[in-house]
Phi, psi and omega in degrees: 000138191268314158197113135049297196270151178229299226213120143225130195280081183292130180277135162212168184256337173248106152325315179305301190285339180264354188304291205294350172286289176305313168324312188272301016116270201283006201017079148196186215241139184261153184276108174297128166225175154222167174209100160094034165094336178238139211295089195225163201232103179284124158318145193256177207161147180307159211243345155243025089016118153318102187215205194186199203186119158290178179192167195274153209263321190020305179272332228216190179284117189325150158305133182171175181302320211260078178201173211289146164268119155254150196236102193271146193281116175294011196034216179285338160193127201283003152285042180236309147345287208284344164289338197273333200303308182288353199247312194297306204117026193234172152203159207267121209258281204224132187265197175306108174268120177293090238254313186201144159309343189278311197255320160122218198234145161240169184224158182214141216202138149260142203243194212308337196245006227054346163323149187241110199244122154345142139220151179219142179226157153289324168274000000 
């Protein structure tokens, strides 16, 4: 097994408003689709890869805190995100923390929709 992750899913209730949010926050452009009537916005990523999506929650769990934190990859240093966040329409849970020199930082952030989402960097 290679990794763990196949898929994830952000649950959100305004599509629009959480696109342009992840939009802003990861400075990149999400693939708007739909499937089966509901709306979803793909992170872009090798196509053999992990990879995930916000999507309008219809099926999955309302957006909110208490549900799994994905911890989306922070590029090279995890202010350059989290700067972006609060500007976005999100704040900053916890800010970059280091967990171990070996393993790197993580940051945990709330977005647009109330969710509470992961960034992990090595640096």
């Amino acid at each position: 097994m290679q990794t763990p992750i196949s898929w994830f899913s952000i649950p959100v209730a305004d599509f629009e408003r959480a696109v342009r949010f992840y939009e802003t926050v990861m400075n990149c452009t999400l693939n708007r689709q739909e499937m089966e009537g509901r709306r979803m916005g793909m992170f872009p990523g090798d196509m053999d890869a992990p990879g995930g999506a916000v999507c309008e929650a219809e099926y999955s769990n309302p957006p909110g805190p208490m549900g799994s934190i994905v911890f989306l990859d922070g590029g090279d240093d995890l202010g350059t995100p989290l700067s972006r966040v609060e500007a976005a329409g999100g704040s900053v849970l916890a800010p970059k923390t280091l967990i171990a020199e070996d393993i790197g930082y993580f940051a945990i952030f709330r977005d647009s929709e109330g969710n509470h989402v992961g960034l992990y960097s090595k640096h």
